[in-house]
N, C-alpha and C positions, 0 to 999 in steps of 0.2 A: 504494500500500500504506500503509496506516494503522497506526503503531506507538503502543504505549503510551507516556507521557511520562516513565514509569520507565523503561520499558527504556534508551531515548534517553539519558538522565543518567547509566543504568550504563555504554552505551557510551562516552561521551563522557570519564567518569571512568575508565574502563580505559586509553583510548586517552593520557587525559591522565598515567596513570600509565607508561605503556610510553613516553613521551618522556620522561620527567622520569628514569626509569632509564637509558635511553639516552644523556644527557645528561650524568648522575653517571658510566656508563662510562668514556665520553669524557673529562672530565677526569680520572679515576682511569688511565687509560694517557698522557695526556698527561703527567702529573704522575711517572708512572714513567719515563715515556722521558728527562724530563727529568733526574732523577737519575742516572738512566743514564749518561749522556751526559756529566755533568758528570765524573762519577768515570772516564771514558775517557778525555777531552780536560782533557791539563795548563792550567790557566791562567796563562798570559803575567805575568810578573812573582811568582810564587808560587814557591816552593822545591818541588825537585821531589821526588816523595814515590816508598814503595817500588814503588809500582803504577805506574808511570810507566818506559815502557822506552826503552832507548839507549844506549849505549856513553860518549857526551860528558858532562862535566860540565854545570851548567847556569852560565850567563854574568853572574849575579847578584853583587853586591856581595855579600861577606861579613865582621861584623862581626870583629873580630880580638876572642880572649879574654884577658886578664891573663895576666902568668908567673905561676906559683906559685912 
């Protein structure tokens, strides 16, 4: 079968368009999860924040403030 040499370039440009969207998905949910993720799991040495749950203080130095 003999195709035009437009046609062939619009496919090839469609197809190149539909991975390059695919592509941009891809890290647009990697990049969410990421986030995600970060704001669920406390980081190790960070002060523990109000989203952060448990009963225990956390075991970190803390700086003493002046008497007033």
């Amino acid at each position: 079968m003999l195709m035009h040499p437009e046609i062939m370039m619009s496919l090839a440009n469609d197809r190149h368009r539909e991975l390059v969207a695919e592509a941009d998905r891809g890290r647009l949910l990697r990049s969410a999860r990421r986030v995600l993720a970060a704001r669920r799991e406390p980081v190790r040495g960070q002060p523990a924040t109000a989203t952060a749950t448990g009963t225990l203080a956390p075991c970190e130095s803390t700086a003493v403030a002046p008497a007033r």
